[in-house]
VOFI-34589 format. One record per residue: residue in three letters; x, y, z of N, C-alpha, C in turn. Coordinates in Angstrom, 1 decimal, decimal comma. Atoms other than C-alpha are relative to their C-alpha. Last residue first. Example, Ala and Ser with C-alpha at 12.3 -4.5 7.8 and 13.67 -1.06 7.14 Angstrom:
{site "Ser"; {-0,9; -1,1; 0,0}; {13,7; -1,1; 7,1}; {-0,8; 1,1; 0,8}}
{site "Ala"; {0,9; -1,2; 0,0}; {12,3; -4,5; 7,8}; {0,9; 1,2; 0,0}}
***
This chain:
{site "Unk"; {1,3; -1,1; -0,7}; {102,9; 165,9; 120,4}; {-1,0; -0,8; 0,4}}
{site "Unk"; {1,0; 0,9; -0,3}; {106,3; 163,6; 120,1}; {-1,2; 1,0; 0,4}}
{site "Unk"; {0,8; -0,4; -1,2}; {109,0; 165,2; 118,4}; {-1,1; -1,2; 0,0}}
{site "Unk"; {0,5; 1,3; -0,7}; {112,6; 164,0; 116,6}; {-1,0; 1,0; 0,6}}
{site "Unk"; {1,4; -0,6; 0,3}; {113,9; 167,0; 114,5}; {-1,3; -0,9; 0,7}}
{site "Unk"; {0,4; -1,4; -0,3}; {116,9; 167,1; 116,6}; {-1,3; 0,5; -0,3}}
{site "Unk"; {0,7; 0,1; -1,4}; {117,1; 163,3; 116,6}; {-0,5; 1,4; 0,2}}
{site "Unk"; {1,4; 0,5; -0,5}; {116,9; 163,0; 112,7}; {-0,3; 0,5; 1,7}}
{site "Unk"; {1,2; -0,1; 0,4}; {119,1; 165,5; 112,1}; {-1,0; -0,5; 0,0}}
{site "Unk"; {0,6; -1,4; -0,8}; {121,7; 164,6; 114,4}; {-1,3; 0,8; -0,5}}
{site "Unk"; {-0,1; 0,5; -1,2}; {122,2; 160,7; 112,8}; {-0,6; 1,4; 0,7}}
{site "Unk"; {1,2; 0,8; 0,6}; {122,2; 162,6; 109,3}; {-1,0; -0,2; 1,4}}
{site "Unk"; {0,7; -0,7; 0,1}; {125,2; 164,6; 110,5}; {-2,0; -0,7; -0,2}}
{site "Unk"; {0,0; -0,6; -0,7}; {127,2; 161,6; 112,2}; {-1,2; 1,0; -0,1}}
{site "Unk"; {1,4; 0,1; -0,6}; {126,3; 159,1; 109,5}; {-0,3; 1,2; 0,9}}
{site "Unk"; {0,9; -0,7; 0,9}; {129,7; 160,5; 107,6}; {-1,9; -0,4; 0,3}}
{site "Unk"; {-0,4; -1,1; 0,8}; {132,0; 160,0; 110,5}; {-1,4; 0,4; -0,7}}
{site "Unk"; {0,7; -0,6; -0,8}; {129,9; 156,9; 111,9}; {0,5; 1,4; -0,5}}
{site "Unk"; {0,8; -0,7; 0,7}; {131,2; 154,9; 108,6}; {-0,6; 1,0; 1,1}}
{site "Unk"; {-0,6; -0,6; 1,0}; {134,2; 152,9; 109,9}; {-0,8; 0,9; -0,8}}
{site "Unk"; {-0,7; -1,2; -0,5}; {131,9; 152,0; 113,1}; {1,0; 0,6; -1,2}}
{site "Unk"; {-1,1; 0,2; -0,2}; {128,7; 150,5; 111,1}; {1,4; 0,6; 0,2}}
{site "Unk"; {-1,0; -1,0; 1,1}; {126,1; 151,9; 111,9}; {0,9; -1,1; -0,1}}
{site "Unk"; {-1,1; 1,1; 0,2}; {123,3; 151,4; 114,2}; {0,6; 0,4; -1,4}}
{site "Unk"; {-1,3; -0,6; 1,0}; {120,5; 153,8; 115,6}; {1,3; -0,8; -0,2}}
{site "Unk"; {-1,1; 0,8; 0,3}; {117,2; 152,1; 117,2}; {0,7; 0,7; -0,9}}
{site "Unk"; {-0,9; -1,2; 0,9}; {114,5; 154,1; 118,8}; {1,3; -1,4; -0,2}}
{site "Unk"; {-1,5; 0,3; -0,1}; {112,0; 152,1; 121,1}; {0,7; 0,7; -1,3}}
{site "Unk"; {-0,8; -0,1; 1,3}; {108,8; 153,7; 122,0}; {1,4; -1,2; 0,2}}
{site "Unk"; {-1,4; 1,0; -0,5}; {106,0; 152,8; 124,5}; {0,5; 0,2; -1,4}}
{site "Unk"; {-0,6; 1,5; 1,5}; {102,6; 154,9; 123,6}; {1,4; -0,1; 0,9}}
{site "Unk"; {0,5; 1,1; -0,4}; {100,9; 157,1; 126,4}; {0,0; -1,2; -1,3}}
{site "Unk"; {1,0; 0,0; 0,4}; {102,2; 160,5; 125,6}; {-1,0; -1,3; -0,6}}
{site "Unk"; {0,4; -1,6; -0,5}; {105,5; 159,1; 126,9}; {-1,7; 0,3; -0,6}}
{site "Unk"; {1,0; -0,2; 0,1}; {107,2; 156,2; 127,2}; {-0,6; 1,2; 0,4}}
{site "Unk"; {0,3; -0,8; -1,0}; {111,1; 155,4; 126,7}; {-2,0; 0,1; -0,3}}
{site "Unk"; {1,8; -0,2; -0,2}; {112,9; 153,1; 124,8}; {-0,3; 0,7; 1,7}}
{site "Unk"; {-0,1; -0,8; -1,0}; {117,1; 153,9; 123,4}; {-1,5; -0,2; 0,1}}
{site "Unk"; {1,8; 0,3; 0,2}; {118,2; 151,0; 121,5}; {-0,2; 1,1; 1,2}}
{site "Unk"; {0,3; -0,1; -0,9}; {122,5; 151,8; 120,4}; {-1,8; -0,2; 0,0}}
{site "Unk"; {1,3; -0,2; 0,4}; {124,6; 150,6; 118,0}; {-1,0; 0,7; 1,4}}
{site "Unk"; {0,3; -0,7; -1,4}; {127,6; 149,7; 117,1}; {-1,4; 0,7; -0,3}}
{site "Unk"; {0,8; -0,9; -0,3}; {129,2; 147,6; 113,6}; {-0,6; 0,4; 1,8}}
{site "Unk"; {0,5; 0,0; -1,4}; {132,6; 146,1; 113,0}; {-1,5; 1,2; 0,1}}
{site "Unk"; {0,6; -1,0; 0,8}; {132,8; 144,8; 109,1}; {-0,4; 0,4; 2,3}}
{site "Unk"; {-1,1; -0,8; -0,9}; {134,6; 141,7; 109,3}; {-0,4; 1,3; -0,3}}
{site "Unk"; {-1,5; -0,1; 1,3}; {132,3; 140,3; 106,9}; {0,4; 1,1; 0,3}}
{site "Unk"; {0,5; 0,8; 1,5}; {129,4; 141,1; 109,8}; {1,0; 0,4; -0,8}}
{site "Unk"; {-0,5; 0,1; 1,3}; {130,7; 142,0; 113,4}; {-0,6; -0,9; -0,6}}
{site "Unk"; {-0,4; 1,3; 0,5}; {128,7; 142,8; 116,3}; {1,0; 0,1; -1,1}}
{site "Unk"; {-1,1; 0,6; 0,8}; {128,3; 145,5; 119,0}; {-0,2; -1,4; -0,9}}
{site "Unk"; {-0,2; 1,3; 1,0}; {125,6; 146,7; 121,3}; {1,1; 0,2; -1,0}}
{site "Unk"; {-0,8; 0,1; 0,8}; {124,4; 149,7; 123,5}; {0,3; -0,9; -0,7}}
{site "Unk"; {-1,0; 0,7; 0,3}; {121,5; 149,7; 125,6}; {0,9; 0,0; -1,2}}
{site "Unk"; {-1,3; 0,5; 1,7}; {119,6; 152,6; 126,6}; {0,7; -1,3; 0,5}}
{site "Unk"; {-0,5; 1,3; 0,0}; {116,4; 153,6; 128,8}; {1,1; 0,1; -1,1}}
{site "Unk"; {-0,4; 1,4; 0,6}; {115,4; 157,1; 128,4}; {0,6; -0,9; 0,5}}
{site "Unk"; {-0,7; 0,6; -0,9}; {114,6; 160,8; 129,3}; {-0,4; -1,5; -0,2}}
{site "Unk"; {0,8; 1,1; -0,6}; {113,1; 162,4; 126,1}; {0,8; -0,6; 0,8}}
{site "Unk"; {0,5; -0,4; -1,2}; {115,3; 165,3; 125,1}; {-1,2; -0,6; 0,7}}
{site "Unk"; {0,4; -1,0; 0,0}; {116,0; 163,9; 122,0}; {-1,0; 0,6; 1,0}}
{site "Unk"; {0,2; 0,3; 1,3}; {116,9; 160,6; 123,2}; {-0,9; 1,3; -0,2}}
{site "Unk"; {0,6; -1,0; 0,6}; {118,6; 160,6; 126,8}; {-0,3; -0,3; -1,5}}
{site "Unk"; {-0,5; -0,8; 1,1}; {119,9; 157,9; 128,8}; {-1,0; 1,3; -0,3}}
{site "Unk"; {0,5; -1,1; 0,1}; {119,9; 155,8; 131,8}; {0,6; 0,9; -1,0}}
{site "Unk"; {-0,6; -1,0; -0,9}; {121,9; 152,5; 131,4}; {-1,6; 1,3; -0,4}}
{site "Unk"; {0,8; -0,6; -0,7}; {121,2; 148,8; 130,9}; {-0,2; 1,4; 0,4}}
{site "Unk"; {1,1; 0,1; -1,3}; {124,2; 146,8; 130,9}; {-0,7; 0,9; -0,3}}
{site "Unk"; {-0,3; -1,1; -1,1}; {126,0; 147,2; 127,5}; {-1,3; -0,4; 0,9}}
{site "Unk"; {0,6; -1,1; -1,0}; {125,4; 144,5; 125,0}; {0,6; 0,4; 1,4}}
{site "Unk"; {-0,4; 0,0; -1,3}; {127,4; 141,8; 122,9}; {-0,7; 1,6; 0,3}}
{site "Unk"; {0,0; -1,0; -0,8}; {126,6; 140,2; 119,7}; {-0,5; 0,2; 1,4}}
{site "Unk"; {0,4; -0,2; -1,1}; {128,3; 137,1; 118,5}; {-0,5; 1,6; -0,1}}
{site "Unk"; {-1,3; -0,3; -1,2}; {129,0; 136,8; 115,1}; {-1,0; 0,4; 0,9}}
{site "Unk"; {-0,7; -0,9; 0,7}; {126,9; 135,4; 112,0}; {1,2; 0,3; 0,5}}
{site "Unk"; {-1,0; 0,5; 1,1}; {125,4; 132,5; 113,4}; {1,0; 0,6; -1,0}}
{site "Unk"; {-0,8; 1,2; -0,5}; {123,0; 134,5; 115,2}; {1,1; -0,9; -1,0}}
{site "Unk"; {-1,4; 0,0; 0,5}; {122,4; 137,8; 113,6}; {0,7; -1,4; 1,0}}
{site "Unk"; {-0,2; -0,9; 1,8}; {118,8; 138,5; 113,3}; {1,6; -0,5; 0,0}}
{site "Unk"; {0,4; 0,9; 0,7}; {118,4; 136,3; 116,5}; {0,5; 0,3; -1,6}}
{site "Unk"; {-0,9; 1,0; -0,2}; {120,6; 138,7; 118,8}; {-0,5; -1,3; -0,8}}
{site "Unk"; {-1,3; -0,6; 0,6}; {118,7; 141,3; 117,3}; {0,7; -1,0; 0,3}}
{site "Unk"; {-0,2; 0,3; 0,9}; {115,6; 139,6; 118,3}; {1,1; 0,8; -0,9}}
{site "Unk"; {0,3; 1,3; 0,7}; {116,5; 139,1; 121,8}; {-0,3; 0,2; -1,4}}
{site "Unk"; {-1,3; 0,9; -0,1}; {117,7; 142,4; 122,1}; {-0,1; -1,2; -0,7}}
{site "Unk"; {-0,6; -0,4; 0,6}; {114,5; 144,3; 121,2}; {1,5; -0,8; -0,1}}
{site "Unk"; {0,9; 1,2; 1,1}; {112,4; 142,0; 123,4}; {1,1; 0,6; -1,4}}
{site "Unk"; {0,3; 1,8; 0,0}; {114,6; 142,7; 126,1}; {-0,5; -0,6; -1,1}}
{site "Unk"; {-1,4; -0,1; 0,2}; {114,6; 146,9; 125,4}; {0,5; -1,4; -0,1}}
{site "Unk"; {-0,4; -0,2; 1,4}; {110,9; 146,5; 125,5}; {1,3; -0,2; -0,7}}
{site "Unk"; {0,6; 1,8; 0,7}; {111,0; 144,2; 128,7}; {-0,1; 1,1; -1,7}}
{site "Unk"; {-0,8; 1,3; 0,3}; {113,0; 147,4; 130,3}; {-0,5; -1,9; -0,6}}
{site "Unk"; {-0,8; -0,3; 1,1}; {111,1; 150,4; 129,0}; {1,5; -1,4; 0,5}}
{site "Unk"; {-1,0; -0,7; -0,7}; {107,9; 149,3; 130,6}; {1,2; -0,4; -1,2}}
{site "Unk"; {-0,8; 0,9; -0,1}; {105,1; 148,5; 128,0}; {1,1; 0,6; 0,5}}
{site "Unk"; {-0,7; -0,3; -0,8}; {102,0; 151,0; 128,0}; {1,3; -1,2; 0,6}}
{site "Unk"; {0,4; 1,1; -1,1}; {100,1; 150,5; 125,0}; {1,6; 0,5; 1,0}}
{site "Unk"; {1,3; -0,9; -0,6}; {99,7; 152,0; 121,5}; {-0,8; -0,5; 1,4}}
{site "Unk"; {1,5; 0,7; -0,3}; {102,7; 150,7; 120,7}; {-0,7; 0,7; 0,4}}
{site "Unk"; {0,8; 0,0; -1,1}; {105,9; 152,4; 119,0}; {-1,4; -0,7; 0,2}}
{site "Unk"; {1,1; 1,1; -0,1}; {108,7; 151,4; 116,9}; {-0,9; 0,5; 1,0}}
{site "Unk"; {0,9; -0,7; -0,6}; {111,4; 154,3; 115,2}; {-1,3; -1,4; -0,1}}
{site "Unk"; {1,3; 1,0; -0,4}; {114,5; 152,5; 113,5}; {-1,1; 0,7; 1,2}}
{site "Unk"; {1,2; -0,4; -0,7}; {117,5; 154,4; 112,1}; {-1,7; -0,4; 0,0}}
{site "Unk"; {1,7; 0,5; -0,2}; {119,8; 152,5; 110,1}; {0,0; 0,9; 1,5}}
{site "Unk"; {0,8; 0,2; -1,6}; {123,3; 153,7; 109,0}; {-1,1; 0,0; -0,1}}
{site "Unk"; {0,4; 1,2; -1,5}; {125,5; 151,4; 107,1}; {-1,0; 0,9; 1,2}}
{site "Unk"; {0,3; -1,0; -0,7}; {126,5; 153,0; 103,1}; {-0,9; -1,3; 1,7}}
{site "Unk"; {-0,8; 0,7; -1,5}; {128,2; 150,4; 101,3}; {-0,4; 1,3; 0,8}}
{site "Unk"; {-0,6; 1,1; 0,5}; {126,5; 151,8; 97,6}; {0,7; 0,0; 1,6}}
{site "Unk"; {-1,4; 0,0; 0,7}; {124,2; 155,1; 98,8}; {0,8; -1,7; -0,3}}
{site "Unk"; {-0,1; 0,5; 1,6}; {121,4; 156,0; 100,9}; {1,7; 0,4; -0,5}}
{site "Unk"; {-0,8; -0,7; 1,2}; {121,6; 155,8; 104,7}; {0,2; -0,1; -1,6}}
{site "Unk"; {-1,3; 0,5; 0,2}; {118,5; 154,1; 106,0}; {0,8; 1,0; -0,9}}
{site "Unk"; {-0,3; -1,0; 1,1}; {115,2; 155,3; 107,5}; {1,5; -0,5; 0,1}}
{site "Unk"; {-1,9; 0,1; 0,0}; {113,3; 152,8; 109,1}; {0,4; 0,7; -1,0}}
{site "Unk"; {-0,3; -0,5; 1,1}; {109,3; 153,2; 110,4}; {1,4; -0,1; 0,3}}
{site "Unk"; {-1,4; 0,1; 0,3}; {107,3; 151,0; 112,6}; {0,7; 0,6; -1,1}}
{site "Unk"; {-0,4; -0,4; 0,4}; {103,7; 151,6; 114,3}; {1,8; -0,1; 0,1}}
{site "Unk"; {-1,2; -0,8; -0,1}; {101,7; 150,5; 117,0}; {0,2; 0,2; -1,5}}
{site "Unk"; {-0,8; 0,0; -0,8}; {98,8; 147,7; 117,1}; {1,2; 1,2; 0,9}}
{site "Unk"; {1,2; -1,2; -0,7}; {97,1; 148,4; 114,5}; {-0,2; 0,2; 1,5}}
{site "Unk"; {1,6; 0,6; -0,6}; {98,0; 145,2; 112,9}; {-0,4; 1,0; 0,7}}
{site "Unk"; {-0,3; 1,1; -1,1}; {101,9; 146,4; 113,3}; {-1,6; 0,3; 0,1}}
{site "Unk"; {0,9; -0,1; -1,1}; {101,1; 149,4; 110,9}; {0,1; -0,5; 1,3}}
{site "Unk"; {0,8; 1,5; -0,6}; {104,5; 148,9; 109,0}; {-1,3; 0,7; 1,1}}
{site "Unk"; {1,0; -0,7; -1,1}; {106,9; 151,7; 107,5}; {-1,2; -0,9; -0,2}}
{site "Unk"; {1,3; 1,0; -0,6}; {109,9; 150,6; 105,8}; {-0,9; 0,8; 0,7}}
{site "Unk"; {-0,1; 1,1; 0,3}; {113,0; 152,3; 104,1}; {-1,0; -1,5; -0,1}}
{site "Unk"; {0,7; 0,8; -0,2}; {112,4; 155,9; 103,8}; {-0,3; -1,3; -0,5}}
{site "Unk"; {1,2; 1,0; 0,3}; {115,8; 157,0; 102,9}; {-0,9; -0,6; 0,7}}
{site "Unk"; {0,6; 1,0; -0,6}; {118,6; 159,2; 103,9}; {-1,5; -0,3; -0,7}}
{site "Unk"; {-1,0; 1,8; 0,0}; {121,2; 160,9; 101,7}; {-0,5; -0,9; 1,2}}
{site "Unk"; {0,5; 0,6; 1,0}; {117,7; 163,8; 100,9}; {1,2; -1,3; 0,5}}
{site "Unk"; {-0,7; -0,5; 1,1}; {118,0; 164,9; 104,7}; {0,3; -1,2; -1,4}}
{site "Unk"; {-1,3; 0,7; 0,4}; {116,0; 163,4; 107,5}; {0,2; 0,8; -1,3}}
{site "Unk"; {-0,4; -0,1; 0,8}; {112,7; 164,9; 109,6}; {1,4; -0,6; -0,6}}
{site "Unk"; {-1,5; -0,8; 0,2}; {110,6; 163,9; 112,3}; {0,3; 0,0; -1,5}}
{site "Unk"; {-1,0; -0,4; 1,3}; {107,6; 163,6; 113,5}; {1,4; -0,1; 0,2}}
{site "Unk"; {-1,2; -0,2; 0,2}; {105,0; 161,6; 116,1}; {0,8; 0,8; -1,5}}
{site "Unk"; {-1,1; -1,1; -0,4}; {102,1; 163,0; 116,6}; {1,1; -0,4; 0,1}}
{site "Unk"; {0,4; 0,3; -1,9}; {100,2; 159,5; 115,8}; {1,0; 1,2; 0,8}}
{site "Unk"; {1,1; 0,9; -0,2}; {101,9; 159,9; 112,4}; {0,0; 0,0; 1,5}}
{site "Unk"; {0,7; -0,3; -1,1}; {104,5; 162,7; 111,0}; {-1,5; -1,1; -0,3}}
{site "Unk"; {0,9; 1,0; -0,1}; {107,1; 162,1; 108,2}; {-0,8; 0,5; 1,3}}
{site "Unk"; {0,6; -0,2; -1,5}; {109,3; 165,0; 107,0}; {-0,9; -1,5; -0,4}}
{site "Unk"; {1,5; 0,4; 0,2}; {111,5; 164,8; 103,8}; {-0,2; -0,7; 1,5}}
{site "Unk"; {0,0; 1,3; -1,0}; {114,7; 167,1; 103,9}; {-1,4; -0,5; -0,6}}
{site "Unk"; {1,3; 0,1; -0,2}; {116,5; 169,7; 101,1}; {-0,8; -1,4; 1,2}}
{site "Unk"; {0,0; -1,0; -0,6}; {120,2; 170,5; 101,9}; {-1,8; -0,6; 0,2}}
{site "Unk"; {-1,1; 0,5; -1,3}; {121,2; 169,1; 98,4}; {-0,5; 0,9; 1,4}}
{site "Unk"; {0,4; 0,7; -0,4}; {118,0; 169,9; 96,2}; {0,7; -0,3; 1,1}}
{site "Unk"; {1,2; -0,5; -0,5}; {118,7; 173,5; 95,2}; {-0,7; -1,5; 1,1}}
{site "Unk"; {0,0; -1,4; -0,8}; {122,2; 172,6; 94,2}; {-1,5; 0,1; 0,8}}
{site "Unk"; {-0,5; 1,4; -0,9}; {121,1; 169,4; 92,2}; {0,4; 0,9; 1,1}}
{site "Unk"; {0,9; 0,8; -0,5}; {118,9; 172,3; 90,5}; {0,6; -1,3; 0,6}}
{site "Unk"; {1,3; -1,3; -0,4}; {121,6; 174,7; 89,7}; {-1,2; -0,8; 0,9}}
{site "Unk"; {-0,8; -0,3; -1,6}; {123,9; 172,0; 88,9}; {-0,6; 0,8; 0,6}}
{site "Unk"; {-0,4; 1,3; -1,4}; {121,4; 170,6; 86,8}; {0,5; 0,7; 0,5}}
{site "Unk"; {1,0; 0,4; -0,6}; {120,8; 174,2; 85,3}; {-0,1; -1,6; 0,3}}
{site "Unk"; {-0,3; -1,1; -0,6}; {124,6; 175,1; 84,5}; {-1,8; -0,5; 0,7}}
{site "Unk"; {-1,0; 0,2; -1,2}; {124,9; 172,1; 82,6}; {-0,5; 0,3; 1,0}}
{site "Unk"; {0,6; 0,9; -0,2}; {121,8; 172,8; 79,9}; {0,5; -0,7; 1,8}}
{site "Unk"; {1,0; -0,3; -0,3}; {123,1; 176,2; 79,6}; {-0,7; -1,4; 1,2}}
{site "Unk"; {-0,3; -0,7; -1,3}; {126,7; 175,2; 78,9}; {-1,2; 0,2; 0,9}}
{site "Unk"; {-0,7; 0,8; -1,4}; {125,0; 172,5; 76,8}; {1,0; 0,9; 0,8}}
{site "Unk"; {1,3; 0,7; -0,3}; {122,7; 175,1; 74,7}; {0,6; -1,2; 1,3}}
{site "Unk"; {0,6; -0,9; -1,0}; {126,0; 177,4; 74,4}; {-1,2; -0,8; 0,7}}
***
């Protein structure tokens, strides 16, 4: 009886937790993510700006979400450039990556800059997108990447962050 008991409360309580989120809020920025994502980094940048990365948890799990802002007004095409350039360093010698021209976008209802992207690592195709925009007088860049055999189960995660995405 003591281990039906014992059972029956984990599941109870793994129950209660599934569903549950953990919020972040700095320099009026928030958002929120659900327990199969992870606070992975979070960096002052010298006081500068701010960097936080929330990664999918789990064994071959691929999606990164990347939130960078300055405390400075940098147009959203040399951010998006500087962004490139070192993605295209992070992975040189690996496989080529290739970018989308430049397009008008949206990032939780923030009107935006975007570029898209592509590479492969151990044949492994990943996509991505950098969306920077400026608003309450910081310069952001947003980074969402995945790998494409996994976008399915990033999908919800991916919507949770942007929906809870604010800037006050």
């Amino acid at each position: 009886m003591k281990l039906i008991f014992t059972i029956l409360t984990v599941f109870l309580c793994s129950l209660q937790m599934y569903g549950q989120e953990h919020n972040f809020s700095k320099d009026g920025v928030s958002l929120s993510w659900d327990l199969d994502w992870e606070l992975t980094e979070q960096d002052s940048l010298d006081g500068d700006g701010f960097y936080l990365a929330l990664e999918k948890w789990g064994l071959n799990e691929s999606g990164l979400f990347t939130v960078t802002w300055l405390y400075s007004n940098v147009p959203e095409e040399i951010f998006l450039d500087i962004f490139q350039e070192q993605l295209r360093k992070s992975y040189e010698g690996i496989s080529g990556v290739s970018f989308s021209e430049m397009y008008d976008s949206n990032f939780a209802g923030i009107i935006s800059k975007a570029v898209d992207f592509e590479f492969t690592e151990l044949d492994v195709k990943h996509t991505g997108t950098f969306f920077s925009f400026r608003t309450h007088g910081k310069s952001f860049t947003v980074l969402k990447q995945e790998a494409v055999e996994d976008s399915d189960k990033n999908a919800p995660g991916f919507s949770m962050i942007e929906s809870s995405f604010s800037i006050n």
